[in-house]
C-alpha positions as CSV (number, residue, x, y, z in Angstrom):
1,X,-132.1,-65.5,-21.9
2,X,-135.7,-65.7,-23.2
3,X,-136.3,-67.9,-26.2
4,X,-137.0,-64.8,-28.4
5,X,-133.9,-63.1,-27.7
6,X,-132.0,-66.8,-28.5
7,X,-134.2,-66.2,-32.0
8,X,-133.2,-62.6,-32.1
9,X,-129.3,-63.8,-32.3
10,X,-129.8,-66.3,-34.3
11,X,-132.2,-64.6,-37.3
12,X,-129.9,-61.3,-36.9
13,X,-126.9,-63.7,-39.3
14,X,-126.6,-62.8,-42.8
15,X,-129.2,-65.5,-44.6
16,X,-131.0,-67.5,-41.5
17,X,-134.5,-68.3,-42.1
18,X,-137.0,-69.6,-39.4
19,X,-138.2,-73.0,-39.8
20,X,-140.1,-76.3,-38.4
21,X,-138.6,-79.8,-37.9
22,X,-139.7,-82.0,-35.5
23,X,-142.4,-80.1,-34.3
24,X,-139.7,-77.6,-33.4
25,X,-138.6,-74.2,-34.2
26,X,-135.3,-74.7,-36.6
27,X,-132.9,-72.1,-38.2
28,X,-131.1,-72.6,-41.3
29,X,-128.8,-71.0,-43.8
30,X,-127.5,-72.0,-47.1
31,X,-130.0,-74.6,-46.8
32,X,-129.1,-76.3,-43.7
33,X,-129.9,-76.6,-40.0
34,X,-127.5,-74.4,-37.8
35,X,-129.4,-74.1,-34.6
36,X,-133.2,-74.4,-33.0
37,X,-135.7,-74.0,-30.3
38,X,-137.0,-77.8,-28.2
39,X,-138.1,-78.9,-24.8
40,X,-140.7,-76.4,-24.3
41,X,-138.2,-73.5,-25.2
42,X,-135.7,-74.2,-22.4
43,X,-132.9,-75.1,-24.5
44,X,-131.8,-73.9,-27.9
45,X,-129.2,-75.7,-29.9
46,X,-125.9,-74.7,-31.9
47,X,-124.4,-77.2,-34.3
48,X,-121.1,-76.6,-33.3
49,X,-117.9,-78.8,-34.1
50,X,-116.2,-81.6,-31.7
51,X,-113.7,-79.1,-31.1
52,X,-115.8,-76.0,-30.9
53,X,-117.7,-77.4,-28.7
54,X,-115.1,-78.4,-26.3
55,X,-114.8,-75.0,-25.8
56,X,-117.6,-74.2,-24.8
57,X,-118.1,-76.8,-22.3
58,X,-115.2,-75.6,-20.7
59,X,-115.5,-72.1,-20.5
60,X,-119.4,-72.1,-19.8
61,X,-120.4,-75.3,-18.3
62,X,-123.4,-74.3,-16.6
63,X,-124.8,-72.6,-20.2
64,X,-123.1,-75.4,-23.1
65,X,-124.0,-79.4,-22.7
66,X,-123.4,-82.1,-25.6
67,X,-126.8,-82.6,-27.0
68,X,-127.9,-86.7,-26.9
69,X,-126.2,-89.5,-28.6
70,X,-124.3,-89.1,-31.9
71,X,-126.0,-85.6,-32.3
72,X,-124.2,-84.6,-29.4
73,X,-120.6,-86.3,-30.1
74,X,-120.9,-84.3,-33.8
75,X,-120.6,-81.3,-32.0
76,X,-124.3,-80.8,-31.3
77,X,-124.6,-78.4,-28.7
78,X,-127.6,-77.1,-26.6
79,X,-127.8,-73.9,-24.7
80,X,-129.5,-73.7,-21.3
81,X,-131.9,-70.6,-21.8
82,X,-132.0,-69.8,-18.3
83,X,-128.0,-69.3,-17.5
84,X,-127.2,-68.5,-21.4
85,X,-124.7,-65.1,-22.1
86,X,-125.6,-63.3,-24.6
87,X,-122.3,-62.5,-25.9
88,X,-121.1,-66.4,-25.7
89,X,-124.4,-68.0,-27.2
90,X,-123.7,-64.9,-30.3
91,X,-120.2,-66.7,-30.4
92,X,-121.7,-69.9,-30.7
93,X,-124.5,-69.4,-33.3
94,X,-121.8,-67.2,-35.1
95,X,-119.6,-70.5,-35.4
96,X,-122.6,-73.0,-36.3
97,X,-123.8,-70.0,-39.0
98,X,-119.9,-70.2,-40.3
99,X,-120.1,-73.7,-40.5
100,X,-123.4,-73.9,-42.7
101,X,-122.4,-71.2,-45.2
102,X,-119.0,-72.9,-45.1
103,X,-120.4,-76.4,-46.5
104,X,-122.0,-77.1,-49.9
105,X,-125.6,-76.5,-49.9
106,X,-127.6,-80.1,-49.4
107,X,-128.8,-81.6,-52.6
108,X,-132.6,-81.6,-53.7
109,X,-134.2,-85.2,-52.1
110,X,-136.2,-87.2,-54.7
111,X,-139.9,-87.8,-53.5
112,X,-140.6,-91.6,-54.2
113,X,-144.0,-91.8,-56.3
114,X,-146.8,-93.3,-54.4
């Protein structure tokens, strides 16, 4: 999988927008962060529950890996671009999407005066 066609799957659910964070591609629904781009496009990642991304692991281990840290034992999931199924990394962004829309969207942060 290319990291347009990982785009492609992800921009094609109902309300994702392309954005930036961390010097990174990042797409979001309802506000929030439900997968991105990073290391030089060789990975995407799906925010995915603990249990989702069990899953995942199990039935694609060479695609799926925890991502680093706490990020990665919240369910944080990247995707291996170069082993990646179509049809399970739709599943996957499906799921993260689901879990964005499903969640109140984030509050409006207060910028501290200089």
């Amino acid at each position: 999988m290319t990291p347009d066609e990982f785009r492609e799957i992800v921009l094609a659910l109902d309300g994702a927008q392309e954005g930036s964070h961390m010097n990174h591609p990042d797409f979001r629904a309802n506000g929030r962060i439900f997968a991105s781009l990073h290391s030089q496009d060789r990975f995407g990642m799906v925010k995915l529950t603990p249990e989702e991304q069990v899953v995942f692991l199990r039935e694609h281990p060479k695609t799926f890996e925890p991502s680093a840290g706490a990020w990665g034992r919240q369910g944080s999931t990247n995707v291996k671009l170069a082993t990646a199924d179509k049809r399970a990394v739709r599943a996957a962004a499906r799921l993260a999407w689901e879990g964005v829309m499903a969640a109140p969207p984030p509050k409006a942060r207060r910028r501290k005066a200089p």
